[in-house]
mmCIF file of the C-alpha atoms, coordinates in Angstrom:
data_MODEL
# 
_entry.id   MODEL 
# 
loop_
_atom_site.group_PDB 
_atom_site.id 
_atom_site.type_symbol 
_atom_site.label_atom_id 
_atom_site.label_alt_id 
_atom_site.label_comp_id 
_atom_site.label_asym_id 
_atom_site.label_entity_id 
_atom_site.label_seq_id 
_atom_site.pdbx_PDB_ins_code 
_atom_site.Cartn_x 
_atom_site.Cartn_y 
_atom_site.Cartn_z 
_atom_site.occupancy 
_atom_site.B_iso_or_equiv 
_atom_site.pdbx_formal_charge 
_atom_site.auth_seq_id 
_atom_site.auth_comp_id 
_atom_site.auth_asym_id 
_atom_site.auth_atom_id 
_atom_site.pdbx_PDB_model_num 
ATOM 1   C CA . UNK A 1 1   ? -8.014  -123.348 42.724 1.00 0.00 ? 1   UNK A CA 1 
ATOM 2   C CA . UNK A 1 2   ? -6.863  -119.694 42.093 1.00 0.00 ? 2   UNK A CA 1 
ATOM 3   C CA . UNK A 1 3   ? -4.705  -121.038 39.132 1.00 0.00 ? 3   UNK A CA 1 
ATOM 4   C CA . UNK A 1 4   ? -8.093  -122.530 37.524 1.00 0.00 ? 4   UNK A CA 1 
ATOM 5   C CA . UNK A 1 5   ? -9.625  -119.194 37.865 1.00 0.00 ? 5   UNK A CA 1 
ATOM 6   C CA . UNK A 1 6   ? -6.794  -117.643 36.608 1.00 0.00 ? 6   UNK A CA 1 
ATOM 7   C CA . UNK A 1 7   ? -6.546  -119.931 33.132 1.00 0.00 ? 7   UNK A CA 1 
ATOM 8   C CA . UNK A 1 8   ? -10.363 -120.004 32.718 1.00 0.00 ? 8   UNK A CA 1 
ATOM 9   C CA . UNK A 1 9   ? -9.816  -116.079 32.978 1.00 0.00 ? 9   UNK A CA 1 
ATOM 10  C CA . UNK A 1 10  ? -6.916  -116.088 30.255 1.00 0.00 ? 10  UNK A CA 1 
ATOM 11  C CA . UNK A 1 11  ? -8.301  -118.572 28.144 1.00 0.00 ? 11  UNK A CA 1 
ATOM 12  C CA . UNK A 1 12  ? -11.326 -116.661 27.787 1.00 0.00 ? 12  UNK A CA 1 
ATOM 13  C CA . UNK A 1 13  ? -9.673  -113.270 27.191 1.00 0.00 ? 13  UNK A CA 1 
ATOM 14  C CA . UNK A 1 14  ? -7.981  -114.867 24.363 1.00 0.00 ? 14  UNK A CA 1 
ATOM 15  C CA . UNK A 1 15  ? -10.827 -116.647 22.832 1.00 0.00 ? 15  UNK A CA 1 
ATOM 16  C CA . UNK A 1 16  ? -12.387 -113.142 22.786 1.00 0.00 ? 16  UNK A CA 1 
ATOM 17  C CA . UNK A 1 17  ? -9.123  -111.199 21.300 1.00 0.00 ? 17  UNK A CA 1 
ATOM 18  C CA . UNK A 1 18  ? -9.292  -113.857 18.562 1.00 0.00 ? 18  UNK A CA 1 
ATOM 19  C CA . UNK A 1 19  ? -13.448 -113.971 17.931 1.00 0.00 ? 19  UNK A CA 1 
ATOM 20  C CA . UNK A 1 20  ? -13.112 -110.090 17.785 1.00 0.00 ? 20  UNK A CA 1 
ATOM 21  C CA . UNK A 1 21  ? -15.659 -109.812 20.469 1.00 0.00 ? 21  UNK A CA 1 
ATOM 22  C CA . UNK A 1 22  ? -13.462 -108.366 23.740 1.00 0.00 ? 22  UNK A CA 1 
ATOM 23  C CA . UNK A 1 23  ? -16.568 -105.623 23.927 1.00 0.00 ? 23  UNK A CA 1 
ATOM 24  C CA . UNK A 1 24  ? -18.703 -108.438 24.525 1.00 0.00 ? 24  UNK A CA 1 
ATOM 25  C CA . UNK A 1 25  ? -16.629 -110.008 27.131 1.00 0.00 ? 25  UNK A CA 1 
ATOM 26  C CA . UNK A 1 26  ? -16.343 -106.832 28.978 1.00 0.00 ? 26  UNK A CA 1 
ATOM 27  C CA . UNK A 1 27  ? -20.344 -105.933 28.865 1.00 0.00 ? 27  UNK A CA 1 
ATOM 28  C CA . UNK A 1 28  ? -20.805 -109.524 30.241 1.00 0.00 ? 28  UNK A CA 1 
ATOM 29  C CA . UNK A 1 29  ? -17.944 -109.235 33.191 1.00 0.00 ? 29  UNK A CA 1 
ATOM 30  C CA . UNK A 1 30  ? -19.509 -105.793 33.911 1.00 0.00 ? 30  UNK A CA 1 
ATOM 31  C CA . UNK A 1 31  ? -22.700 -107.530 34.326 1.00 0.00 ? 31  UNK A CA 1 
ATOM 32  C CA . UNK A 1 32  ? -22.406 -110.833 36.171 1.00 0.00 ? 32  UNK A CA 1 
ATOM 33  C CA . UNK A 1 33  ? -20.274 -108.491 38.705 1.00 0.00 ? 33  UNK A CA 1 
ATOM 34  C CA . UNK A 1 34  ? -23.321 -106.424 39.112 1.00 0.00 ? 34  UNK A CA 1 
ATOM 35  C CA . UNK A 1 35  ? -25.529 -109.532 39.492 1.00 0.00 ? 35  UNK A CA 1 
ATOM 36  C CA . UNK A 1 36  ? -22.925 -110.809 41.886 1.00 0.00 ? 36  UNK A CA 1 
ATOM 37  C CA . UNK A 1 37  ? -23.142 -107.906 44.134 1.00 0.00 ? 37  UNK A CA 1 
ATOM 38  C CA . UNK A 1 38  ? -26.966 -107.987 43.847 1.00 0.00 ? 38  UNK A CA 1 
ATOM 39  C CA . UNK A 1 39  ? -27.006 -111.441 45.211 1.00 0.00 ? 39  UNK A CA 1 
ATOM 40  C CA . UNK A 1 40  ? -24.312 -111.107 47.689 1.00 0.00 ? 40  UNK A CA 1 
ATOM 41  C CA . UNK A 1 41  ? -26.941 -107.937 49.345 1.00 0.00 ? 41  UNK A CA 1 
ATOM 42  C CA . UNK A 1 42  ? -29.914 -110.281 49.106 1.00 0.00 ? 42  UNK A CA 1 
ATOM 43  C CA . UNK A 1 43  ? -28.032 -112.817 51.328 1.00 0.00 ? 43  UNK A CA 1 
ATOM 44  C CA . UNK A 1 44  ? -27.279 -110.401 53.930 1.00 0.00 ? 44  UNK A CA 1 
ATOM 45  C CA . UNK A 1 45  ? -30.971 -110.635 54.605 1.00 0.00 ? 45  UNK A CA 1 
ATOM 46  C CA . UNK A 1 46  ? -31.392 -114.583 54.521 1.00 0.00 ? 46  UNK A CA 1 
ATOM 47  C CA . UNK A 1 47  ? -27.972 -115.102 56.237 1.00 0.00 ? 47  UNK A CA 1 
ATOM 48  C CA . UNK A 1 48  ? -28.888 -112.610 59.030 1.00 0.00 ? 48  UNK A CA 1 
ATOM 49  C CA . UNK A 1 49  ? -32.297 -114.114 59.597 1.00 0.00 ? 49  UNK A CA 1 
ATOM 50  C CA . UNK A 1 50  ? -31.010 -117.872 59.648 1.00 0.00 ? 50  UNK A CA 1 
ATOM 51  C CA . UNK A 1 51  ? -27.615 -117.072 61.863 1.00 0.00 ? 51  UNK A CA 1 
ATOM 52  C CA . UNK A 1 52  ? -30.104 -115.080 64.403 1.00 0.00 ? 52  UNK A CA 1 
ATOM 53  C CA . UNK A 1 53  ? -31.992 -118.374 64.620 1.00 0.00 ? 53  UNK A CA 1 
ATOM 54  C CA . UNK A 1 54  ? -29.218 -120.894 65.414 1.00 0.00 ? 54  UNK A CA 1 
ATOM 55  C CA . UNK A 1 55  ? -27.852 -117.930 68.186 1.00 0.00 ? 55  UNK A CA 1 
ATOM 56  C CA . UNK A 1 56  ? -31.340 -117.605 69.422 1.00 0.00 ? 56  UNK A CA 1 
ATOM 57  C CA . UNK A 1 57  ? -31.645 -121.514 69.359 1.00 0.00 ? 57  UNK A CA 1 
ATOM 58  C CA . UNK A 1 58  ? -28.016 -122.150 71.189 1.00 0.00 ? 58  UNK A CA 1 
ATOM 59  C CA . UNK A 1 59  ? -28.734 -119.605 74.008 1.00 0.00 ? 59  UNK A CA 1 
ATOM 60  C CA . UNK A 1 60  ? -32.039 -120.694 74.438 1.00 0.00 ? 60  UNK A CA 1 
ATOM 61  C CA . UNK A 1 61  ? -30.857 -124.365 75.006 1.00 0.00 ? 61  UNK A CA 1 
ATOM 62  C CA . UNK A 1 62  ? -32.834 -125.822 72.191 1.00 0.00 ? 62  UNK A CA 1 
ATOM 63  C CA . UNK A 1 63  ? -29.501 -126.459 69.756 1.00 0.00 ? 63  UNK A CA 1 
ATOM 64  C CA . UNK A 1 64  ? -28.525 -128.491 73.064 1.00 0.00 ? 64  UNK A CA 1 
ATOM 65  C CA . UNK A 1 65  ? -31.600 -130.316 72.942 1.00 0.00 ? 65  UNK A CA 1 
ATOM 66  C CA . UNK A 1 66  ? -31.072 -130.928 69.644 1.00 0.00 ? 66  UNK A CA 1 
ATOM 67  C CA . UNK A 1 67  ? -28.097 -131.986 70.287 1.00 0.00 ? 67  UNK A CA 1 
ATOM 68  C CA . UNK A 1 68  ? -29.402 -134.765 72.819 1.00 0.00 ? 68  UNK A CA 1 
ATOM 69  C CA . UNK A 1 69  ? -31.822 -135.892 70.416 1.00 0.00 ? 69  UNK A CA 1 
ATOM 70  C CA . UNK A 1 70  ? -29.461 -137.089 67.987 1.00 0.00 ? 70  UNK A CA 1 
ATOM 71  C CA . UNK A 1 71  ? -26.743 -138.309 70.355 1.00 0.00 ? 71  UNK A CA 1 
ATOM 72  C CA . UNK A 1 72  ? -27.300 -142.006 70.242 1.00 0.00 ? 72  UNK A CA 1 
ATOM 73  C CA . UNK A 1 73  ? -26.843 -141.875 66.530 1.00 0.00 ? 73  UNK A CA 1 
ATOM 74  C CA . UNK A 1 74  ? -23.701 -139.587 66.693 1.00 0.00 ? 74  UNK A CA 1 
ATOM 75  C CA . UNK A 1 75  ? -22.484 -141.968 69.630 1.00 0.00 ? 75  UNK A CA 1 
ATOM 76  C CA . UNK A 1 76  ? -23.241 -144.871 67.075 1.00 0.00 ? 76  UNK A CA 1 
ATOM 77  C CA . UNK A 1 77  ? -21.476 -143.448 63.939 1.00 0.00 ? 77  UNK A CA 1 
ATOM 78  C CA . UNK A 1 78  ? -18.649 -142.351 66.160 1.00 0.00 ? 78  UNK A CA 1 
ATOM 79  C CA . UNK A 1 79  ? -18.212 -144.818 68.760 1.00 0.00 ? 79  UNK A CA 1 
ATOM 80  C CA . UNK A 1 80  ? -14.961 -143.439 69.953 1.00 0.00 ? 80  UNK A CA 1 
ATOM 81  C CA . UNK A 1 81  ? -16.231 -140.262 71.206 1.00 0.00 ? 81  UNK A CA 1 
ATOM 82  C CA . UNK A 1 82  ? -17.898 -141.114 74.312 1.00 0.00 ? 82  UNK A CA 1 
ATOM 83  C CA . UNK A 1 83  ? -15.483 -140.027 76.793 1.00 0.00 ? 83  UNK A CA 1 
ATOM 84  C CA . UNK A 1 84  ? -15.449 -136.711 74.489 1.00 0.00 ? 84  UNK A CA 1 
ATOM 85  C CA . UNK A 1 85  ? -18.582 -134.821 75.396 1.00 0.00 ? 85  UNK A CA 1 
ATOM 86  C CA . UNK A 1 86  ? -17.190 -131.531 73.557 1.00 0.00 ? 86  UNK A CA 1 
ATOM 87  C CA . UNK A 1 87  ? -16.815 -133.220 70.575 1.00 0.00 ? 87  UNK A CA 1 
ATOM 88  C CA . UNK A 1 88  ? -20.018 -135.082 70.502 1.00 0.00 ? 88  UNK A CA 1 
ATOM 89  C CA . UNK A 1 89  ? -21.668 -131.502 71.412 1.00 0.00 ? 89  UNK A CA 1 
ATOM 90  C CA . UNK A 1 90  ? -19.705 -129.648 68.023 1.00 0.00 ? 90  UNK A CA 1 
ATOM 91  C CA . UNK A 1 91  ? -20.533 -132.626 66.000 1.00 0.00 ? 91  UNK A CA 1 
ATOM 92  C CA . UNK A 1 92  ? -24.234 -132.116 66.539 1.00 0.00 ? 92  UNK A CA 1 
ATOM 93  C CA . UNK A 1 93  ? -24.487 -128.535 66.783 1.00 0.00 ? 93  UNK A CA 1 
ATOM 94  C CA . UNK A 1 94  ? -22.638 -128.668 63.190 1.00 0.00 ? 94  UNK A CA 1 
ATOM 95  C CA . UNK A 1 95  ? -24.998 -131.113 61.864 1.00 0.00 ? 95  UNK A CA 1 
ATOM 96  C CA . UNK A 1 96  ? -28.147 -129.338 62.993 1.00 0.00 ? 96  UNK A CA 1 
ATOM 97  C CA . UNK A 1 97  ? -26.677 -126.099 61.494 1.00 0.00 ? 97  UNK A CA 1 
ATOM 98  C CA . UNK A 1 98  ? -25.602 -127.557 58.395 1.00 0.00 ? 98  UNK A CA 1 
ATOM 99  C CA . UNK A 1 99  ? -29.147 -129.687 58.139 1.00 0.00 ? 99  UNK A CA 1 
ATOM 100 C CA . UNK A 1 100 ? -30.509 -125.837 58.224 1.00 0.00 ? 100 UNK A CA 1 
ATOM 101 C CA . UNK A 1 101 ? -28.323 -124.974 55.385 1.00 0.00 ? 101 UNK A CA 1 
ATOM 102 C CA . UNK A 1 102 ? -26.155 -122.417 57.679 1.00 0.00 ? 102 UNK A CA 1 
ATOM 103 C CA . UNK A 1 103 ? -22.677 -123.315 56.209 1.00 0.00 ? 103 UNK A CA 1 
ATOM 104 C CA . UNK A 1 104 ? -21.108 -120.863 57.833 1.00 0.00 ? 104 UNK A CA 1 
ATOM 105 C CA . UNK A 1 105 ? -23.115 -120.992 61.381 1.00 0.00 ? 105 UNK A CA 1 
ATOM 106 C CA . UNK A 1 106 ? -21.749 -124.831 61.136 1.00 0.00 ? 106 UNK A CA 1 
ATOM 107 C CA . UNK A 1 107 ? -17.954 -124.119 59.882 1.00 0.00 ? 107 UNK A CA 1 
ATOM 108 C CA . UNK A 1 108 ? -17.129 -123.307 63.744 1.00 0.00 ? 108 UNK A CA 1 
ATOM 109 C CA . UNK A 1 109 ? -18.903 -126.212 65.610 1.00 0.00 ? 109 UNK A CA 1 
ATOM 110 C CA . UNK A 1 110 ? -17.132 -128.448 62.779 1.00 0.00 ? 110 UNK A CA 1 
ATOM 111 C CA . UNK A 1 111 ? -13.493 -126.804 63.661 1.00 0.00 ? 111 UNK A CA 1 
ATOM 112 C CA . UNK A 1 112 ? -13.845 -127.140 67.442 1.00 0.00 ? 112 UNK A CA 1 
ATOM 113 C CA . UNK A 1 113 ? -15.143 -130.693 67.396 1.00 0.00 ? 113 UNK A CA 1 
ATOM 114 C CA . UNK A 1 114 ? -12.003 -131.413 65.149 1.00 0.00 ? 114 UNK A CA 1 
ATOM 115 C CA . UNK A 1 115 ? -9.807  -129.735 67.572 1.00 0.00 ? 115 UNK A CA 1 
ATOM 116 C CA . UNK A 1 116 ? -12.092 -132.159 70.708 1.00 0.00 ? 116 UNK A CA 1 
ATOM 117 C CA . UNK A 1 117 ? -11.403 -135.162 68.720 1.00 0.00 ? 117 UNK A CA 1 
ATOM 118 C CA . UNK A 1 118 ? -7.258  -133.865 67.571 1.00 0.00 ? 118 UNK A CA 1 
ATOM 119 C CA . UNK A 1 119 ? -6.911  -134.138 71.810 1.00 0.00 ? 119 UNK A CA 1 
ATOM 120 C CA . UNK A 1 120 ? -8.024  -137.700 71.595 1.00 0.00 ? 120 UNK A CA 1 
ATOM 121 C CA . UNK A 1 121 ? -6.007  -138.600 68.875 1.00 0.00 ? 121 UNK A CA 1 
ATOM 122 C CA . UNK A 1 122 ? -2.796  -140.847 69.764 1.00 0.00 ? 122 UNK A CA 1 
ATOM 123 C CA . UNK A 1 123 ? -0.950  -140.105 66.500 1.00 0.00 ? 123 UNK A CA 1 
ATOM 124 C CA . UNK A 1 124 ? -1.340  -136.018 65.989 1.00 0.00 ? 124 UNK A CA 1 
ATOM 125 C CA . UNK A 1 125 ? 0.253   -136.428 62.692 1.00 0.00 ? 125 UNK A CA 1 
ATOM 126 C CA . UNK A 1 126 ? -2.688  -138.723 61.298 1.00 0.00 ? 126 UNK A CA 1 
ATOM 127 C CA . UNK A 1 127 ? -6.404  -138.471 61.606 1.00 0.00 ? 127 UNK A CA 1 
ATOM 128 C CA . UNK A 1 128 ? -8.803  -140.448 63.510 1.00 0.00 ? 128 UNK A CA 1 
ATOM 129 C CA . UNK A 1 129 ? -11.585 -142.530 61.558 1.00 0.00 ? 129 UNK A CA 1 
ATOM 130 C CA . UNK A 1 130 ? -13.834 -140.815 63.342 1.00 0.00 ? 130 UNK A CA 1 
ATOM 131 C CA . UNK A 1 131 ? -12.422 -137.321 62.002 1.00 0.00 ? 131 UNK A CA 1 
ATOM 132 C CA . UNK A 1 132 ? -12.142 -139.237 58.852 1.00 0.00 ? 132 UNK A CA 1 
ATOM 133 C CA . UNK A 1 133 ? -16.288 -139.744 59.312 1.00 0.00 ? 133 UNK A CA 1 
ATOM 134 C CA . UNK A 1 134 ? -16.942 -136.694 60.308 1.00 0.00 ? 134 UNK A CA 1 
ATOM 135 C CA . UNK A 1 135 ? -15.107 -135.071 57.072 1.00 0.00 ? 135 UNK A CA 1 
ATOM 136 C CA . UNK A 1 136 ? -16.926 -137.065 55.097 1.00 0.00 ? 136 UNK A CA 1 
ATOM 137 C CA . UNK A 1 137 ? -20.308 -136.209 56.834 1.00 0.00 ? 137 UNK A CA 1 
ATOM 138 C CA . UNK A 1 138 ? -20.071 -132.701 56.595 1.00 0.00 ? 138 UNK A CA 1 
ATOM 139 C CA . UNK A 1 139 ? -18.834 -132.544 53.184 1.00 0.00 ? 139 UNK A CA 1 
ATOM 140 C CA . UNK A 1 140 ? -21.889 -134.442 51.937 1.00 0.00 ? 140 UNK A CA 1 
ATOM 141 C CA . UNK A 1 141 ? -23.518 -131.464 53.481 1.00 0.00 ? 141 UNK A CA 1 
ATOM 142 C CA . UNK A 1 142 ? -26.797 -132.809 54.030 1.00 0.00 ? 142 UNK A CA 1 
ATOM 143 C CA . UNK A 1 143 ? -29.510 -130.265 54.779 1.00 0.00 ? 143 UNK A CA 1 
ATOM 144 C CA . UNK A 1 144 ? -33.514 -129.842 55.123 1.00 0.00 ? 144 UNK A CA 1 
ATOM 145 C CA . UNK A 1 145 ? -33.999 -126.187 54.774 1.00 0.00 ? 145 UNK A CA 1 
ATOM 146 C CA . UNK A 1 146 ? -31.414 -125.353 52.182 1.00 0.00 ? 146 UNK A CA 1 
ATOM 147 C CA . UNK A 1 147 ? -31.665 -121.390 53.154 1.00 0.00 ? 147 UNK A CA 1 
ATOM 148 C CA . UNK A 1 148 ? -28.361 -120.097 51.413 1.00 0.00 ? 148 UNK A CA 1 
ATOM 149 C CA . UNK A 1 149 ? -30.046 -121.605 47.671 1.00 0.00 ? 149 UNK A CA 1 
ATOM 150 C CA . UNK A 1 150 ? -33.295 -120.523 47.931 1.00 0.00 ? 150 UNK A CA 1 
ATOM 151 C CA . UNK A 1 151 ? -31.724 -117.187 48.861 1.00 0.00 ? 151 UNK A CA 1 
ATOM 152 C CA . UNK A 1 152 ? -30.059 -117.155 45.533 1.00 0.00 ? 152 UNK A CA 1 
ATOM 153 C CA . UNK A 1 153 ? -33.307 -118.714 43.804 1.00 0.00 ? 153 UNK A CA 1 
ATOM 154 C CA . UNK A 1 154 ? -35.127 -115.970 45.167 1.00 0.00 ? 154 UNK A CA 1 
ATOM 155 C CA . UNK A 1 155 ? -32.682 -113.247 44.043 1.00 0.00 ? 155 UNK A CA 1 
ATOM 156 C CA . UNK A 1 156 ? -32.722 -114.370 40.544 1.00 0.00 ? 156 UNK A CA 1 
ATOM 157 C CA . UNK A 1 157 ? -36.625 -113.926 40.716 1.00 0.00 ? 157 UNK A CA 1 
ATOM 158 C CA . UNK A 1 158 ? -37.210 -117.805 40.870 1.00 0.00 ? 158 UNK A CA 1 
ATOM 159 C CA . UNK A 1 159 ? -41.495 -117.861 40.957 1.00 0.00 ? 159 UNK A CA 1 
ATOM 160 C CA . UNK A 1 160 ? -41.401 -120.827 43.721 1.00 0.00 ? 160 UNK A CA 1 
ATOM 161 C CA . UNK A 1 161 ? -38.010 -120.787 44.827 1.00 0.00 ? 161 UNK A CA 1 
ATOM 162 C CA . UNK A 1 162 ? -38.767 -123.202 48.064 1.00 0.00 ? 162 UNK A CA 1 
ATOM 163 C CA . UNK A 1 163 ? -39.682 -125.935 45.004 1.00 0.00 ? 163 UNK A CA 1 
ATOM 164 C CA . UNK A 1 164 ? -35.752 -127.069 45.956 1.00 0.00 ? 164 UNK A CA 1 
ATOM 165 C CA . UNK A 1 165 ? -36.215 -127.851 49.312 1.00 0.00 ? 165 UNK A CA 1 
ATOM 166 C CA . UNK A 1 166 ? -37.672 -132.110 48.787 1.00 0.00 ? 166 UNK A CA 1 
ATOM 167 C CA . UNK A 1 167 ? -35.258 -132.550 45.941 1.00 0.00 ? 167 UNK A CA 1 
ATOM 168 C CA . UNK A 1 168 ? -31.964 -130.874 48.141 1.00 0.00 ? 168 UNK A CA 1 
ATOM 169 C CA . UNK A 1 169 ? -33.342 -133.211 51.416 1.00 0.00 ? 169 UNK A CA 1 
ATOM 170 C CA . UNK A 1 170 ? -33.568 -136.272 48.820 1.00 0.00 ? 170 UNK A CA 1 
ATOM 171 C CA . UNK A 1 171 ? -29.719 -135.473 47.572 1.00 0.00 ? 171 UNK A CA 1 
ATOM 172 C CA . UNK A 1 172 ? -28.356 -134.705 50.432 1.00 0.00 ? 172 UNK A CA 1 
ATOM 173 C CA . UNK A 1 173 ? -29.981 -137.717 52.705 1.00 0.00 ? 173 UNK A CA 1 
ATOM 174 C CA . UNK A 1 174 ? -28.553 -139.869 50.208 1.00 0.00 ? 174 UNK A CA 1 
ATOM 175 C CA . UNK A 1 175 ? -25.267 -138.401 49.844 1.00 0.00 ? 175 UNK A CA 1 
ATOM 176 C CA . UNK A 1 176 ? -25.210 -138.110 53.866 1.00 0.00 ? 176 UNK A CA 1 
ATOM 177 C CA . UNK A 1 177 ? -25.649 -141.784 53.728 1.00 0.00 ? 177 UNK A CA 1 
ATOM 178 C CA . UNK A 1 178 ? -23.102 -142.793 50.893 1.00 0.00 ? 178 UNK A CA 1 
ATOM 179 C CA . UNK A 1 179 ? -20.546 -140.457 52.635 1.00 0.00 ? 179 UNK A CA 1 
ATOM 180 C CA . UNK A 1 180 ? -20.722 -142.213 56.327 1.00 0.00 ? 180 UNK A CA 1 
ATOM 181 C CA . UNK A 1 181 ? -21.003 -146.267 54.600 1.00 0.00 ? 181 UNK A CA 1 
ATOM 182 C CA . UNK A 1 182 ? -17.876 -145.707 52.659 1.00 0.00 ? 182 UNK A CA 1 
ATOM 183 C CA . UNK A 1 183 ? -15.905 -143.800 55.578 1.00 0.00 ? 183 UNK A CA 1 
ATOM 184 C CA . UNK A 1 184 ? -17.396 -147.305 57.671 1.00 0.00 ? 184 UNK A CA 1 
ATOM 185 C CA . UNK A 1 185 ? -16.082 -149.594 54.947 1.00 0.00 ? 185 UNK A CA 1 
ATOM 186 C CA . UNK A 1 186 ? -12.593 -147.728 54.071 1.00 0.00 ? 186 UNK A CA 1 
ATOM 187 C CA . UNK A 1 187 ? -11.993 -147.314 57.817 1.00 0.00 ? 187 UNK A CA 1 
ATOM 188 C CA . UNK A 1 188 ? -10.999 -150.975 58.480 1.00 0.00 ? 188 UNK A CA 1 
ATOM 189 C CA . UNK A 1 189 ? -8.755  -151.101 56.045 1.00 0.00 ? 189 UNK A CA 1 
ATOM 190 C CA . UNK A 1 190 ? -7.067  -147.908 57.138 1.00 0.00 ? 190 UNK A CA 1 
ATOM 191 C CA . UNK A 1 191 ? -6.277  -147.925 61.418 1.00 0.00 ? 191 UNK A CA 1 
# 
C-alpha cells in the first residue's frame, strides 16, 4: 500500500512540474493536511463518546447479554465453536462493536477470538473455515450506527449528517450476508 501512496505522490508532483502549477499543488497539500487534522480532533470527541459506551456496556454486563442474544446465530454460522466459549464471546462482542461502527473498540475482540479459534485449529499453518467466516464477516463490516462516518459528515458541516445511517444498515446487511453465503459455499470445497 505505501508504494501506491508513494507513486500517486510522484505522479502527481510531476504532473504539476510539467502543468506549471507546483504552487497549486502545494496550497492544496497545505490544505487537505489542515482539514485532515481538523477531522482527526472532531473524532476524538465521537470516538471517546462511542468507546466509553461499549466499556460502560462490557462492565455493566450488557455487551454479555448481547452477546447471549445472538449466540444461537453465531453457534449456527460457526458450528465448530461450541466447545469454544471464548471465541464465541470475542466473536459477538466484535460484532456488536462493529454493528456500532466502533472499528477500533471491535479490532481486539476480533484478534482474541482468532487467537480462541488458532487453539482449536488442528493444522496451525492453515485457517479454519470458521476463521475463514469470521474474516469474511468482519470485513463486510456491517454496522447500524455508523458513528466513525457521521463523525466525518458532521466535521465537513454535512446539514443532516445521520441521513447515512438506513442506507450504511442497507449496505452493510447485504454485504454481511454476501460475505457469510460465499465463505458457506467456498468452504466445502476448501477443508
Amino acid at each position: 500500500m505505501n508504494y501506491i501512496f508513494i507513486f500517486l505522490i510522484l505522479i502527481s508532483i510531476f504532473a504539476a512540474f510539467f502543468t506549471g502549477s507546483i504552487e497549486n499543488l502545494i496550497n492544496e497539500a497545505l490544505n487537505a493536511s489542515k482539514k485532515a487534522v481538523e477531522i482527526a480532533f472532531s473524532l476524538i470527541g465521537i470516538m471517546g463518546f462511542w468507546l466509553g459506551i461499549v466499556n460502560i456496556a462490557k462492565k455493566s454486563g450488557l455487551m454479555n447479554k448481547i452477546s447471549k442474544i445472538i449466540e444461537k446465530p453465531i453457534l449456527y454460522i460457526f458450528p465448530d465453536l461450541k466447545s469454544n466459549p471464548e471465541a464465541q464471546n470475542n466473536i459477538a462482542l466484535n460484532i456488536s462493536a462493529n454493528a456500532l461502527g466502533l472499528a477500533n473498540a471491535a479490532t481486539p475482540f476480533g484478534i482474541k477470538a482468532m487467537e480462541a479459534m488458532q487453539e482449536q485449529n488442528k493444522n496451525k499453518k492453515r485457517a479454519t473455515n470458521s476463521m475463514c467466516t469470521f474474516l469474511a464477516i468482519n470485513t463486510a463490516g456491517f454496522q447500524i450506527v455508523p458513528a466513525v462516518v457521521i463523525a466525518i459528515l458532521s466535521a465537513n458541516g454535512a446539514k443532516n449528517p445521520t441521513e447515512i445511517i438506513l442506507p450504511t444498515f442497507i449496505v452493510t446487511l447485504c454485504s454481511f450476508f454476501v460475505a457469510m453465503f460465499f465463505a458457506k459455499i467456498l468452504e466445502r470445497f476448501f477443508e
